[in-house]
N, C-alpha and C positions, 0 to 999 in steps of 0.2 A: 504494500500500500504506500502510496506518496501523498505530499499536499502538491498543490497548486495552485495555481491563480486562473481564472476562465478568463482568458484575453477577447474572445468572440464568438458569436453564434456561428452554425455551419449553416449555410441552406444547399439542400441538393433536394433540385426538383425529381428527377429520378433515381430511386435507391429501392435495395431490398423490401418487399412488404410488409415486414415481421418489423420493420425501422418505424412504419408511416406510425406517423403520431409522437415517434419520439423526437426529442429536441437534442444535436450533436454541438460541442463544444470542442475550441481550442482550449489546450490547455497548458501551461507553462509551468513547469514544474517549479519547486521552490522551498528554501531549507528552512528551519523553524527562524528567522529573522528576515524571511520574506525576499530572500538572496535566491535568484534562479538558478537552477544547479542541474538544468538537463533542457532536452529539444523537446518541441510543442509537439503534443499528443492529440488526436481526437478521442475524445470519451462522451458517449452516450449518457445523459441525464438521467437519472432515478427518483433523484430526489423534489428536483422543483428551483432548481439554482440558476441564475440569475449570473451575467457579464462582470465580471468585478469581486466575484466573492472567492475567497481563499476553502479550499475546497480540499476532500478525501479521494483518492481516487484506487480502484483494485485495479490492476493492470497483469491479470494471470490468464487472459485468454481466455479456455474456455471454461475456468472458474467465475471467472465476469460475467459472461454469458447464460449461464446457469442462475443471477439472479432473477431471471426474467421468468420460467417456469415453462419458456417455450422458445427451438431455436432463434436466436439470433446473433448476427455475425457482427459481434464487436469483441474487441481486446483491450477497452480500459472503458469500466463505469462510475462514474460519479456516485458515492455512494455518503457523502454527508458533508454539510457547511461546516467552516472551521466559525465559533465562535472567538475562542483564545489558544492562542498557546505558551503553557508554563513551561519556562525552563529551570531544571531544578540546580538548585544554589542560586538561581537571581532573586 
């Protein structure tokens, strides 16, 4: 699991049908002080998250995929808004 930052919406007018309805996201990975630390991901939305928010993301393939309860073809989903992050000794 990583955080990230959702940089942008994806639109694709054509995509798999197991996709329609879902919302796909850039996503910019990013180390607990908000320091990007790897190359922009598409991850499929779960949760309901929004351009700007510091974000969870599973990136295991067809462990990601398997949240859905029916195939579909993604390898990193949004799976929760970051509120805070503690780091311990600060």
């Amino acid at each position: 699991m990583i955080t990230g930052r959702i940089k942008s919406k994806v639109i694709s007018t054509c995509k798999n049908e197991n996709l329609d309805s879902k919302t796909l996201f850039v996503v910019e990975p990013v180390d607990p002080y908000g320091k990007i630390c790897g190359n922009e991901i598409v991850a499929i939305d779960n949760i309901g998250a929004g351009v700007g928010e510091l974000v969870l993301v599973v990136q295991e393939g067809s462990s990601a995929a398997d949240l859905f309860g029916h195939p579909v073809p993604v390898q990193a989903v949004i799976v929760g808004i970051v509120d805070k992050i503690t780091l311990e000794g600060e």
